[in-house]
Biopython code that builds the backbone (N, CA, C, O; Angstrom):
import numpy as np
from Bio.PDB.StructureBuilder import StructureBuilder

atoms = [
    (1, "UNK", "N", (68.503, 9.493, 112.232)),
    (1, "UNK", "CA", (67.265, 10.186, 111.925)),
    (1, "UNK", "C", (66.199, 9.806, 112.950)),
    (1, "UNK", "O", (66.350, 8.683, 113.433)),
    (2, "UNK", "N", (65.199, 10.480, 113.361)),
    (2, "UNK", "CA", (63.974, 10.689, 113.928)),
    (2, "UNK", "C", (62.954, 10.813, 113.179)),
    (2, "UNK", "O", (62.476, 11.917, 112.922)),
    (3, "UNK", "N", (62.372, 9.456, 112.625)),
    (3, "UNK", "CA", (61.170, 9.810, 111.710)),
    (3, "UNK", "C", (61.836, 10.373, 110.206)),
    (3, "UNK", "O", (62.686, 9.753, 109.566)),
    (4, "UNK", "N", (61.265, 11.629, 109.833)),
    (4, "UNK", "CA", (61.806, 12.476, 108.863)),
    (4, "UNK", "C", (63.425, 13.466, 108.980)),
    (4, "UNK", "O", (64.267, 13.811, 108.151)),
    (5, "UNK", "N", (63.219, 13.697, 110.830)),
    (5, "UNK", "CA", (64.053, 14.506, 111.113)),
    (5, "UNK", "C", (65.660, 14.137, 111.169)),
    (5, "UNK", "O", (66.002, 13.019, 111.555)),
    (6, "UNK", "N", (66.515, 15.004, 110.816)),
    (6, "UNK", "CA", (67.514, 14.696, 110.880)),
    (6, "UNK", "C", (68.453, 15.138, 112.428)),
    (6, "UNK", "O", (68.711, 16.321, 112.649)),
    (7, "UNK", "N", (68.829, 14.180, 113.268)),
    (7, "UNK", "CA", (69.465, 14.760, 114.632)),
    (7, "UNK", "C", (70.954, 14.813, 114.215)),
    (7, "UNK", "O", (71.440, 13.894, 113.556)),
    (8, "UNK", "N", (71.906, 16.227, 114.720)),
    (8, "UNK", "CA", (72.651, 16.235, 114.444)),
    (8, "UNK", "C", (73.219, 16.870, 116.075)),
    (8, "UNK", "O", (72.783, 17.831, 116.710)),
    (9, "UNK", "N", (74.680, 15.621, 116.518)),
    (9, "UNK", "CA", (75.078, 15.641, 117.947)),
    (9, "UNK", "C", (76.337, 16.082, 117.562)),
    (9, "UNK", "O", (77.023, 15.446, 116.763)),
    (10, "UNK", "N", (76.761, 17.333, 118.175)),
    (10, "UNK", "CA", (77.851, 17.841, 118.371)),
    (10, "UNK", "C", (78.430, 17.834, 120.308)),
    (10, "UNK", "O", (77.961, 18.421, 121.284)),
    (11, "UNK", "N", (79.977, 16.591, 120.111)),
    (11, "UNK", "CA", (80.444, 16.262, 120.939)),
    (11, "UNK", "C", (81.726, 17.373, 120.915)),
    (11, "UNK", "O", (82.638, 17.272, 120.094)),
    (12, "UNK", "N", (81.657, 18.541, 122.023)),
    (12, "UNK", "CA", (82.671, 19.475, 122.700)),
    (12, "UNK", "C", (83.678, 18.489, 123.534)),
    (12, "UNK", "O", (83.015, 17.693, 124.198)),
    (13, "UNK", "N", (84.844, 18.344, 123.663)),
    (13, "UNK", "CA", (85.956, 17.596, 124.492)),
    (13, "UNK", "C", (85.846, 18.770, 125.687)),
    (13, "UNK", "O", (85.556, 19.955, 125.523)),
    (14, "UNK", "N", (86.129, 18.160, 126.790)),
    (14, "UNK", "CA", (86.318, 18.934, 128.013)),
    (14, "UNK", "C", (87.894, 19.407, 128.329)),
    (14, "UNK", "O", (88.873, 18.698, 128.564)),
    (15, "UNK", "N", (87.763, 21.120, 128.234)),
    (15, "UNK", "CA", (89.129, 21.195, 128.142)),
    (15, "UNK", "C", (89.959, 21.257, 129.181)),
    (15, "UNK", "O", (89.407, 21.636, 130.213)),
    (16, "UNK", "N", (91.539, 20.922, 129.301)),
    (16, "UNK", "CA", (92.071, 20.692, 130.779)),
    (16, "UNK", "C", (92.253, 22.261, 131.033)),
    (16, "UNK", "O", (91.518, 23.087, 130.491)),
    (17, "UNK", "N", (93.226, 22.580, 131.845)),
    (17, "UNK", "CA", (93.156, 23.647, 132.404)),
    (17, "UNK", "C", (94.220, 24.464, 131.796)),
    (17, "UNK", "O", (94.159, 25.646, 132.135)),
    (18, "UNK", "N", (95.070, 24.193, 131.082)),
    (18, "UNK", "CA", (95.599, 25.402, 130.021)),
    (18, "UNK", "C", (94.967, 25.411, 129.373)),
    (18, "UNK", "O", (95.749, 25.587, 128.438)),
    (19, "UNK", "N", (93.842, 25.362, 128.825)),
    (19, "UNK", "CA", (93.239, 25.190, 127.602)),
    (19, "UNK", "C", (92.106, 26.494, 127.998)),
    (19, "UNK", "O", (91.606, 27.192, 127.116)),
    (20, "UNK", "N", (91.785, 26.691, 129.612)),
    (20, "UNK", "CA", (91.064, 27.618, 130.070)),
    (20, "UNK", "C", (91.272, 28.601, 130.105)),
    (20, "UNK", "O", (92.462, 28.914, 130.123)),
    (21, "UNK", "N", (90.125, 29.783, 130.137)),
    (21, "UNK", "CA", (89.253, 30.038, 130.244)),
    (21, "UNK", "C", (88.560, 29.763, 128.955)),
    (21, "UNK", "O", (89.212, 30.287, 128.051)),
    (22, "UNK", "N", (87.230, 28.995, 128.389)),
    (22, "UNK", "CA", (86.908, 28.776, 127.003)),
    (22, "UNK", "C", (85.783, 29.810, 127.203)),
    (22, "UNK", "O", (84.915, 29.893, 128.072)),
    (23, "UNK", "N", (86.028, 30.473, 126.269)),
    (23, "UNK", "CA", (84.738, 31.944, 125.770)),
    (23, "UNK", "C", (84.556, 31.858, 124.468)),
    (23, "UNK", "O", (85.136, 31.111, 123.680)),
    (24, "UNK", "N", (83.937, 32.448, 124.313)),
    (24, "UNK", "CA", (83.206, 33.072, 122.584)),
    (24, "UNK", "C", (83.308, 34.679, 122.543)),
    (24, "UNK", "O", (83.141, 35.375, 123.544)),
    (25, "UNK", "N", (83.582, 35.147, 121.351)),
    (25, "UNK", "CA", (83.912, 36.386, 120.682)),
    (25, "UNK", "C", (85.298, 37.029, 121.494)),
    (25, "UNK", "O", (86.281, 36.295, 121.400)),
    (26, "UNK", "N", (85.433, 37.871, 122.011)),
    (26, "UNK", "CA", (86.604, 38.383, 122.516)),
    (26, "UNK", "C", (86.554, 38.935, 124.291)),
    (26, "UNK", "O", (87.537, 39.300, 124.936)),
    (27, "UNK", "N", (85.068, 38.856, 124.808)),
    (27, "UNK", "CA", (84.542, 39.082, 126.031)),
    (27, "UNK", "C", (85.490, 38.069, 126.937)),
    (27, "UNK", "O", (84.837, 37.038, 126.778)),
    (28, "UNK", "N", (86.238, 37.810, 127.506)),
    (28, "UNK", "CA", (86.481, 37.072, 128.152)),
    (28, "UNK", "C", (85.890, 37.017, 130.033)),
    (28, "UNK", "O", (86.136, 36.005, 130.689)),
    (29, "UNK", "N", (85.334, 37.898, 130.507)),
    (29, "UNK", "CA", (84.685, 38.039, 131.227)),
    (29, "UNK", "C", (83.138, 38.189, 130.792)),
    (29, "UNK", "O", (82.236, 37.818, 131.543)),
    (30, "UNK", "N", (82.990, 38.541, 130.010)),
    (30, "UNK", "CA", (81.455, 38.023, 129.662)),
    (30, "UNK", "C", (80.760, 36.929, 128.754)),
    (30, "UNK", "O", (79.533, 36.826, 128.763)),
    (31, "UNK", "N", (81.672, 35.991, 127.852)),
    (31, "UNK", "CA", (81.382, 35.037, 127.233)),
    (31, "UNK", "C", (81.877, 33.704, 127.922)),
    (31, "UNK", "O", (81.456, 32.709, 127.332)),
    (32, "UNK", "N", (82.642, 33.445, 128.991)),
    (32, "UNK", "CA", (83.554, 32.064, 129.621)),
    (32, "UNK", "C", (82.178, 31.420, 130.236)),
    (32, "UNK", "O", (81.344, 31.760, 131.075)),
    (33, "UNK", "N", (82.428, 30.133, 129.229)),
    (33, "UNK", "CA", (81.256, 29.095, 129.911)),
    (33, "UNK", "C", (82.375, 28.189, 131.113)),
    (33, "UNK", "O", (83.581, 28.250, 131.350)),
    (34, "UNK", "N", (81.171, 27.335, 131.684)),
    (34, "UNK", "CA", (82.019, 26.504, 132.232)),
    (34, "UNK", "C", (80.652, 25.456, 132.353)),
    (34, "UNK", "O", (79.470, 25.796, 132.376)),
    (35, "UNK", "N", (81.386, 23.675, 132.443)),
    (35, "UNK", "CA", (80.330, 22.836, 132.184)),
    (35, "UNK", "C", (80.508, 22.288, 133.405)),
    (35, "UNK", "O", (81.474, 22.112, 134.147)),
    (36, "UNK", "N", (79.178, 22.025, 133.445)),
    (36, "UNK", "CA", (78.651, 20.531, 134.417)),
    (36, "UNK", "C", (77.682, 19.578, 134.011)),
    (36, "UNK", "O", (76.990, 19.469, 132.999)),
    (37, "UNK", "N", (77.812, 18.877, 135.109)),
    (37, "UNK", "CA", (76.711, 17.703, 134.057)),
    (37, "UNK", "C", (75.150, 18.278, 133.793)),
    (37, "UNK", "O", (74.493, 17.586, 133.015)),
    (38, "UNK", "N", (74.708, 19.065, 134.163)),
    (38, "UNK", "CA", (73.113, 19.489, 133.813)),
    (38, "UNK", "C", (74.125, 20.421, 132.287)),
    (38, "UNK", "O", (73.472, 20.212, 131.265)),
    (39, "UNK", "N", (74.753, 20.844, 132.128)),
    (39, "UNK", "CA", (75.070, 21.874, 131.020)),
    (39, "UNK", "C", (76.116, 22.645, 131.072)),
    (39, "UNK", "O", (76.894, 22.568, 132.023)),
    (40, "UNK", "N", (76.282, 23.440, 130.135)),
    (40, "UNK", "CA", (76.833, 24.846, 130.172)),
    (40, "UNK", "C", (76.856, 25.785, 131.365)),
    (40, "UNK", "O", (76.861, 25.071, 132.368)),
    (41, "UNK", "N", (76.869, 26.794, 131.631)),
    (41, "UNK", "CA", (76.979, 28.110, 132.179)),
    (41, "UNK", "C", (77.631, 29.191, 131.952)),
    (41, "UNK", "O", (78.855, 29.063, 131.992)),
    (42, "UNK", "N", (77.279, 30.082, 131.756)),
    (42, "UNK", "CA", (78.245, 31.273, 132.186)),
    (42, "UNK", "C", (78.965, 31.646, 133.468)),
    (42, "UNK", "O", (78.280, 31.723, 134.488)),
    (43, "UNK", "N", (80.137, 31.862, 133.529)),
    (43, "UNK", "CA", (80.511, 31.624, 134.452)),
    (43, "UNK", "C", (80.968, 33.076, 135.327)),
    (43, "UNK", "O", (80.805, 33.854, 134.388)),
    (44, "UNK", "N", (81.418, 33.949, 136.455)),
    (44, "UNK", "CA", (81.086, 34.741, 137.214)),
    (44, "UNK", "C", (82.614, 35.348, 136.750)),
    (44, "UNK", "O", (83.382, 34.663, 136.073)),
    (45, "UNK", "N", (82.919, 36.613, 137.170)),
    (45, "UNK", "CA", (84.057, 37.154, 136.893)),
    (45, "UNK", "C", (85.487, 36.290, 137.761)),
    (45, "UNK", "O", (86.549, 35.927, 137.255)),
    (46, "UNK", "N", (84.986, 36.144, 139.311)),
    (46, "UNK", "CA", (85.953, 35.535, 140.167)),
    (46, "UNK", "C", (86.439, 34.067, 139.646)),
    (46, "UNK", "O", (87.560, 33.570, 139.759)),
    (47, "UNK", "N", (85.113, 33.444, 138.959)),
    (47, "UNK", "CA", (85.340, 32.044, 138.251)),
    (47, "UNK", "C", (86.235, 32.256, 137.180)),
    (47, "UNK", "O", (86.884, 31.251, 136.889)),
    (48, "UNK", "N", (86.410, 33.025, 136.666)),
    (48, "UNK", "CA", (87.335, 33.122, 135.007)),
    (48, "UNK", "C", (88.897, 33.217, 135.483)),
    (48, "UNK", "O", (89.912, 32.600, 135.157)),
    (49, "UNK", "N", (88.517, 34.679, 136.757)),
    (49, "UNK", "CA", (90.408, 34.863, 137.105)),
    (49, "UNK", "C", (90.791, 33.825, 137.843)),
    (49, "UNK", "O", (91.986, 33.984, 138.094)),
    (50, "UNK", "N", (90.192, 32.363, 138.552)),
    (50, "UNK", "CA", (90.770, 31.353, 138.899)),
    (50, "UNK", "C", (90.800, 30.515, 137.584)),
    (50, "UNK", "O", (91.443, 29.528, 137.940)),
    (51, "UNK", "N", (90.602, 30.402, 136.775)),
    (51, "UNK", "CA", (90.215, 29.780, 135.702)),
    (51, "UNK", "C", (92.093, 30.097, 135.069)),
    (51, "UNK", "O", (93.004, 29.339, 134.738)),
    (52, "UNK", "N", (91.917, 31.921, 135.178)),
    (52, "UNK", "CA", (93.042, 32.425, 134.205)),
    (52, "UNK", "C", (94.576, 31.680, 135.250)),
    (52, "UNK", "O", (95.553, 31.065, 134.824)),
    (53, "UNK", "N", (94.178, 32.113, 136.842)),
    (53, "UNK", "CA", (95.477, 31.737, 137.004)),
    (53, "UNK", "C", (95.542, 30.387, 137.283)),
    (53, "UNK", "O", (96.700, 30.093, 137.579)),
    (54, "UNK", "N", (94.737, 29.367, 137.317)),
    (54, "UNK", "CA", (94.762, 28.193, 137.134)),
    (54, "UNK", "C", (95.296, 27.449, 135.853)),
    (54, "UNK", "O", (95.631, 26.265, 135.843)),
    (55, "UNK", "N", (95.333, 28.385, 134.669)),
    (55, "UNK", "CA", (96.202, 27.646, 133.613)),
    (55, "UNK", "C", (97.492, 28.150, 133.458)),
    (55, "UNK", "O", (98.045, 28.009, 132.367)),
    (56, "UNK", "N", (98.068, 28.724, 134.393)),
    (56, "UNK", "CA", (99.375, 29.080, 134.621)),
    (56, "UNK", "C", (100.127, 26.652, 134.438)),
    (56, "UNK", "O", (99.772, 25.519, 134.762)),
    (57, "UNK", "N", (101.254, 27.407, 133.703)),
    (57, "UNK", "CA", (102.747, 25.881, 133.295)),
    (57, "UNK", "C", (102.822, 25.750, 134.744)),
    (57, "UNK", "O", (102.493, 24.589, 134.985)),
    (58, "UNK", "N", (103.079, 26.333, 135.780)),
    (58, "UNK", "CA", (103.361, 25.845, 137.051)),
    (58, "UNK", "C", (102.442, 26.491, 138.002)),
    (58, "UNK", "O", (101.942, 27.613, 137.919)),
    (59, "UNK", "N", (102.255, 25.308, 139.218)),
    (59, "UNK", "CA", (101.125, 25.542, 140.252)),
    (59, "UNK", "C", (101.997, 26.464, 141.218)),
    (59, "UNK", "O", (103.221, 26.555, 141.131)),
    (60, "UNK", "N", (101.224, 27.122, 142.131)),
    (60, "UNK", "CA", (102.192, 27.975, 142.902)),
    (60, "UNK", "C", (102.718, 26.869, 143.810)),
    (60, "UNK", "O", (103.902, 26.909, 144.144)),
    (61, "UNK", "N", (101.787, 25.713, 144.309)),
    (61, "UNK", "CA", (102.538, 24.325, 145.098)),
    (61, "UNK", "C", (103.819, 24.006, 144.405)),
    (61, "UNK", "O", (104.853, 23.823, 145.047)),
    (62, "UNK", "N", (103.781, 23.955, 143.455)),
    (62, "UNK", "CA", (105.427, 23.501, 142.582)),
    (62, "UNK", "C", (106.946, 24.221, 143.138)),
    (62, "UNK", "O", (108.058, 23.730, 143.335)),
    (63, "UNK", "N", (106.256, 25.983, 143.316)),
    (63, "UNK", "CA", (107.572, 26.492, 143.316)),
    (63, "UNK", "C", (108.166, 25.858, 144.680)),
    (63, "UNK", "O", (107.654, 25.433, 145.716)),
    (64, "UNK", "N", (109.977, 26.045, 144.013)),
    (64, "UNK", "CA", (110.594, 25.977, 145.321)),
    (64, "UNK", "C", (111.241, 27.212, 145.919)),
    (64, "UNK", "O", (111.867, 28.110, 145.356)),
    (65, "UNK", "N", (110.967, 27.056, 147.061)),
    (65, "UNK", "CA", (111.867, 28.732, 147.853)),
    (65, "UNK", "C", (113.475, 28.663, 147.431)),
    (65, "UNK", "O", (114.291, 27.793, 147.734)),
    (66, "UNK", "N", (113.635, 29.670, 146.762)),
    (66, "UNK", "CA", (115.125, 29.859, 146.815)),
    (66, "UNK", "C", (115.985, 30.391, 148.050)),
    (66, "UNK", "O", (117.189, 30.146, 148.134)),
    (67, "UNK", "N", (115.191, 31.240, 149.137)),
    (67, "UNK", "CA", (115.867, 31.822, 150.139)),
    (67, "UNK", "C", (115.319, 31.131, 150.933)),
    (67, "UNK", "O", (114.578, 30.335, 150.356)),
    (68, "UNK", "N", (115.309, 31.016, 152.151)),
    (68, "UNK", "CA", (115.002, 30.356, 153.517)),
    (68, "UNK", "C", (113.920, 31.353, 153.820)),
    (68, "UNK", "O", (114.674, 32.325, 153.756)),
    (69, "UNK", "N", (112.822, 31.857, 154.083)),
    (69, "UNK", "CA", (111.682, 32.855, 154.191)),
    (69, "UNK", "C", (111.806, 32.932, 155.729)),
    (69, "UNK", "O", (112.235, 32.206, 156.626)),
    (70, "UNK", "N", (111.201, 34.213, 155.611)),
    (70, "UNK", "CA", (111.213, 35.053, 157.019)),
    (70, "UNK", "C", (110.110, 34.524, 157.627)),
    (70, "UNK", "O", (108.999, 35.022, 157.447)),
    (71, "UNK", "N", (110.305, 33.466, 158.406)),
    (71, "UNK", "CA", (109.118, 32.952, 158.970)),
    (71, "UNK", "C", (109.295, 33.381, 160.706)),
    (71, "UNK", "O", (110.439, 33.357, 161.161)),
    (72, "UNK", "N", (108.096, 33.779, 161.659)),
    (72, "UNK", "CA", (108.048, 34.258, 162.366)),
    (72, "UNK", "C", (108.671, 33.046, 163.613)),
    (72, "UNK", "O", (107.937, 32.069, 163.760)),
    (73, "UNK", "N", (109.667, 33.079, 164.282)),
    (73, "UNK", "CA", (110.462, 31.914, 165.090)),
    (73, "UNK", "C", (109.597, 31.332, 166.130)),
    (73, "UNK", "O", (109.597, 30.174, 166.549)),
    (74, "UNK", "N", (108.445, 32.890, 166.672)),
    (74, "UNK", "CA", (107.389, 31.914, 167.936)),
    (74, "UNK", "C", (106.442, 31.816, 167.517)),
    (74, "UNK", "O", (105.702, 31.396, 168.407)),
    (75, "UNK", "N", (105.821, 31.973, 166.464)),
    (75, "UNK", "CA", (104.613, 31.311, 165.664)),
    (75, "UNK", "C", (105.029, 30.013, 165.395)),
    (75, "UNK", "O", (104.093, 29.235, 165.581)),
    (76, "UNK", "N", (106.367, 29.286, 164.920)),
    (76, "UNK", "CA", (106.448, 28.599, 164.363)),
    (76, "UNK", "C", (106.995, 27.486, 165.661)),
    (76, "UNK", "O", (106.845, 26.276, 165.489)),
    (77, "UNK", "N", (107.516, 27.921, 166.716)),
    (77, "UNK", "CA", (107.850, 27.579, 168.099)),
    (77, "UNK", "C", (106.620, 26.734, 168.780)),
    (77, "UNK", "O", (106.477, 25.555, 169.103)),
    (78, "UNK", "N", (105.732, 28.010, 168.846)),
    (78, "UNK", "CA", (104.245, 27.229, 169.241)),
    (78, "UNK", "C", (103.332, 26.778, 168.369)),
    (78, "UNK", "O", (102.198, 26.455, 168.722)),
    (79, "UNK", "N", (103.663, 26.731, 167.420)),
    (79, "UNK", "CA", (103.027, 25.628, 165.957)),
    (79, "UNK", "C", (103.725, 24.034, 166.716)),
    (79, "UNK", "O", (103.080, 23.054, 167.087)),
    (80, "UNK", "N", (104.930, 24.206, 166.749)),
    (80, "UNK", "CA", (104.973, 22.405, 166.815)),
    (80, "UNK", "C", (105.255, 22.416, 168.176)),
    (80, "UNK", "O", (105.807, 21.372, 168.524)),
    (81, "UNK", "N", (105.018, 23.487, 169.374)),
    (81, "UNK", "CA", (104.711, 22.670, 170.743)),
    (81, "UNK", "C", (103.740, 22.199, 170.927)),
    (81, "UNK", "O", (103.465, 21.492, 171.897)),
    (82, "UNK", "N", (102.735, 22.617, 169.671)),
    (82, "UNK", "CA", (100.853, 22.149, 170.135)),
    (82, "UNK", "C", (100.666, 21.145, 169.185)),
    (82, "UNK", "O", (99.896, 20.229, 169.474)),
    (83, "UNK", "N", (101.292, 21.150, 167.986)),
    (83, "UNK", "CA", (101.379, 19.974, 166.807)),
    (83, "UNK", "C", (102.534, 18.438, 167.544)),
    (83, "UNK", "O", (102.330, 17.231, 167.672)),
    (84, "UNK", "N", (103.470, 19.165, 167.796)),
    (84, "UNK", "CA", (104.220, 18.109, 167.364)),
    (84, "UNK", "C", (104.092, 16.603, 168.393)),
    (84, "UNK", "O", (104.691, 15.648, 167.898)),
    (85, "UNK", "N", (103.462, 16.353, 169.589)),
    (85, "UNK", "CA", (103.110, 15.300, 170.108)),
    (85, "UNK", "C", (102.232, 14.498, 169.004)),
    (85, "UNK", "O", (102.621, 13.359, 168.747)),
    (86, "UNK", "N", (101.085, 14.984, 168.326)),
    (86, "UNK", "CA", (100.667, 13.785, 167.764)),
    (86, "UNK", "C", (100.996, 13.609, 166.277)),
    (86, "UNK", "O", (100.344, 12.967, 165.454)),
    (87, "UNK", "N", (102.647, 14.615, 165.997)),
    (87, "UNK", "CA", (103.351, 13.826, 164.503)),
    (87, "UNK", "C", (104.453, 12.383, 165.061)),
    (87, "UNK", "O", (104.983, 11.852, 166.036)),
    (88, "UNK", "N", (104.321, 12.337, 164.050)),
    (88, "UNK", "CA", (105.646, 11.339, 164.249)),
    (88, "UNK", "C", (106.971, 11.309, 163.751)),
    (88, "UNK", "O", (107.941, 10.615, 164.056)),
    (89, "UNK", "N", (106.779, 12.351, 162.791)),
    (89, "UNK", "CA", (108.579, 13.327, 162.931)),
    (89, "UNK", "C", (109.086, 14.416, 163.272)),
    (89, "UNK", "O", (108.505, 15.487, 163.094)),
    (90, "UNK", "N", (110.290, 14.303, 163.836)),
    (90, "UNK", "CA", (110.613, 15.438, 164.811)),
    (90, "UNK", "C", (111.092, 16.603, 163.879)),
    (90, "UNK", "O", (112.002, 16.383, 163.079)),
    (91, "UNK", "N", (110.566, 17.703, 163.952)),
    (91, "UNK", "CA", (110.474, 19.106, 163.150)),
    (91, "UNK", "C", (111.288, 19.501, 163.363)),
    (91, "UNK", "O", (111.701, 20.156, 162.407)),
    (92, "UNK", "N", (112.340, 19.541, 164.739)),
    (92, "UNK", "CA", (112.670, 19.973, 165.526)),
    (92, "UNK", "C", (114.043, 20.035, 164.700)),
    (92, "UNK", "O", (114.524, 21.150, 164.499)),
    (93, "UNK", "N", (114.704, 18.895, 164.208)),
    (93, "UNK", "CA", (115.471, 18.900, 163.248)),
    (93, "UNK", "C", (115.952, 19.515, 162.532)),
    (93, "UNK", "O", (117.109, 19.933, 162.486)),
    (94, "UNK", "N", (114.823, 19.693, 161.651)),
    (94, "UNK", "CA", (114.825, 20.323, 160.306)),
    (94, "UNK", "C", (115.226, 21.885, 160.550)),
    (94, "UNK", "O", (116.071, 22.361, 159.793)),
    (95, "UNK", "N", (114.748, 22.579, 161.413)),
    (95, "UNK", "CA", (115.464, 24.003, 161.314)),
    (95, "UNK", "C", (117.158, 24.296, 161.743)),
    (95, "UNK", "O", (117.634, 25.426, 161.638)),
]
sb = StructureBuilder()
sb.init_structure("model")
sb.init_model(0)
sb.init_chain("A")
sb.init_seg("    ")
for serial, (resi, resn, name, xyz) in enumerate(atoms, 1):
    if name == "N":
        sb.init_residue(resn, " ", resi, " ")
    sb.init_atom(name, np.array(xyz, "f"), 0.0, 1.0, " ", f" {name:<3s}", serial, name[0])
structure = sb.get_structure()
């Protein structure tokens, strides 16, 4: 209490990222807050669809290639003639 007044603190948990996009009523582009430390916000349409595919079970970093991908042979030629002096493993290998 405050004097007479009664303070009443409602603690929100911060939700991880399946748990996202958090909105109110059924707007999901017009109700998705998002917090920071000054507060709340509403948050922008581009913010929600990273929001949406950000609570995707797997990151797109996770997947693994099942086929060997069509990667371009002299892009990737002169990628490690200009890279590969200052790695210290030879790439050169691996294909």
């Amino acid at each position: 209490m405050v004097g007479e007044d009664v303070v009443l603190a409602i603690r929100v948990p911060r939700a991880n990222r399946y748990q996202k996009p958090v909105f109110i009523n059924s707007d999901v582009f017009g109700s998705t807050f998002r917090r920071n430390p000054e507060g709340d916000y509403s948050c922008t349409k581009p913010e929600v669809k990273a929001m949406i595919r950000d609570a995707s079970e797997e990151s797109p970093d996770e997947r693994v290639f099942t086929r060997k991908p069509d990667f371009d042979q002299e892009t990737i030629k002169s990628y490690r003639s200009r890279f590969l002096p200052a790695l210290e493993c030879n790439y050169r290998e691996i294909s």
